[in-house]
C-alpha positions in Angstrom: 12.7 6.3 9.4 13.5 8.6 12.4 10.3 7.5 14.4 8.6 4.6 16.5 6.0 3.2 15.3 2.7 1.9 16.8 2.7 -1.4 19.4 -0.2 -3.1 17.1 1.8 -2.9 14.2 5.0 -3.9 15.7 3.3 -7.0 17.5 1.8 -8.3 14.0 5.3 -7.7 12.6 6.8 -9.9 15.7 4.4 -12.8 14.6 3.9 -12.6 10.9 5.8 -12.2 7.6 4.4 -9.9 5.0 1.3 -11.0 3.8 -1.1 -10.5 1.2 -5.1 -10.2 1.5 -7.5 -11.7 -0.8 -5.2 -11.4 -3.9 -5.4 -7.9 -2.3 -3.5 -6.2 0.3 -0.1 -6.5 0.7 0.8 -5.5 4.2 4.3 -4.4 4.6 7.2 -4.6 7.1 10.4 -4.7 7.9 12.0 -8.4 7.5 15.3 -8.9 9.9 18.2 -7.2 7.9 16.4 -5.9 5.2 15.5 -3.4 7.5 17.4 -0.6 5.8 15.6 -1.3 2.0 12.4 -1.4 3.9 13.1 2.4 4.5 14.4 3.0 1.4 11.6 1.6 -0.1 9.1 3.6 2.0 11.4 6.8 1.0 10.0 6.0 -2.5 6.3 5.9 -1.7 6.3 8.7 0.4 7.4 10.7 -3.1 4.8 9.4 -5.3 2.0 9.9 -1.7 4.0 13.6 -1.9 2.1 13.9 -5.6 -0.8 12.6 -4.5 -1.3 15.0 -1.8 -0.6 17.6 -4.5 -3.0 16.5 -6.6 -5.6 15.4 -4.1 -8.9 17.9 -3.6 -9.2 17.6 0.1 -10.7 20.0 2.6 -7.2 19.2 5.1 -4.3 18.8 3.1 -2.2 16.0 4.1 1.5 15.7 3.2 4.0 12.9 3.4 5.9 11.9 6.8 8.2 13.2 8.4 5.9 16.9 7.9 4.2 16.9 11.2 1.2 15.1 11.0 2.4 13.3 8.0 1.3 10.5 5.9 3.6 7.2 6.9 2.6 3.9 4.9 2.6 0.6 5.9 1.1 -1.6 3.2 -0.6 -1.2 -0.3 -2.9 -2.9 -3.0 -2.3 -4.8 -6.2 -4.5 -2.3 -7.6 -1.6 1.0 -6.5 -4.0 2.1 -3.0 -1.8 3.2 0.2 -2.6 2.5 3.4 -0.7 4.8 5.4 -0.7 6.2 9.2 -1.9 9.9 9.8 1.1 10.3 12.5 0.5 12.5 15.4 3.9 14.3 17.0 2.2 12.9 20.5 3.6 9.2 19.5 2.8 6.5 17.2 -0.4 5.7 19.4 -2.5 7.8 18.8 -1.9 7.7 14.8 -4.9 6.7 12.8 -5.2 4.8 8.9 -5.8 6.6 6.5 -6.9 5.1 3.1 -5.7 6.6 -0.3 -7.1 4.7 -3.2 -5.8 5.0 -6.2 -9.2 6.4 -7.8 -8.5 9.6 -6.0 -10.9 8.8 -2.6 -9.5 9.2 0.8 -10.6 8.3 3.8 -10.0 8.2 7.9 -9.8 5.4 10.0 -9.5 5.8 13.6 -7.7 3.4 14.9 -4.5 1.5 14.0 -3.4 -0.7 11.6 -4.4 -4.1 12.9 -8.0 -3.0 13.8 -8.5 -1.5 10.8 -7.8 -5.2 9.4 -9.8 -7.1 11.7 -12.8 -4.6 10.6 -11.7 -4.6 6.8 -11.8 -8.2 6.5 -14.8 -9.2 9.0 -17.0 -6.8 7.2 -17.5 -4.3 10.1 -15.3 -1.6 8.0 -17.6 -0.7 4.8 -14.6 -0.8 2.3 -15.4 2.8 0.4 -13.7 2.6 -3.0 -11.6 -0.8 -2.4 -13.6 -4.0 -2.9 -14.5 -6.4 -0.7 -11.4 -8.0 1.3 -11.9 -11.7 2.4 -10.0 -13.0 5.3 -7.9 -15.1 2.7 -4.1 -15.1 3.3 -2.9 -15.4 -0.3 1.0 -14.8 0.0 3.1 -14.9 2.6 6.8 -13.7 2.2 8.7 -16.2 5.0 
């Protein structure tokens, strides 16, 4: 992908498979040596996030990584939401989520990936247009 990406995210990818949410959220990763159709795949997202940010009415447009400040995902929904990183060119540390559902909201988390699903799933993060996520693991991908 041409980038780092942030510790949180690579810690929950050292000690769990992909995983899905509540029937939910599928969050994504990188399994050992499928590491290069993990990017590939992301390559695809980032064109169809590259027409949503086209078609999106927001007051800061956001494009697709690698633009700077670019949209980077790192898991999805059942129902076609992303959730992506906001990167930021001072490292993957100070990126925040950002939510884009497919009903056409978007929205800013600041913080990083694993926060953001502590919060989602504990019922401190009110979930905007997604529904309710219960800390259910429903898949697993070993």
């Amino acid at each position: 992908m041409g980038t780092a990406l942030p510790a949180d995210y690579k810690l929950l990818c050292e000690y769990y498979p992909r995983f899905e949410l509540s029937d939910f959220m599928c969050v994504s990763r990188p399994m050992p040596g499928e590491e290069v159709a993990w990017a590939h795949g992301t390559h695809e997202t980032l064109e169809i996030i590259a027409e949503w940010c086209e078609d999106a009415d927001l007051a800061v447009p956001m494009r697709p990584y690698p633009a700077p400040g670019g949209l980077l995902p790192w898991g999805g929904s059942n129902q076609g939401d992303f959730f992506l990183w906001t990167t930021d060119p001072a490292g993957p540390e100070g990126w925040i989520v950002t939510v884009a559902s497919r009903n056409g909201d978007w929205w800013h988390y600041t913080g990083g990936a694993v926060q953001f699903l502590a919060d989602l799933v504990s019922g401190a993060l009110e979930p905007w247009a997604l529904p309710r996520v219960r800390p259910e693991i429903t898949w697993v991908d070993r």
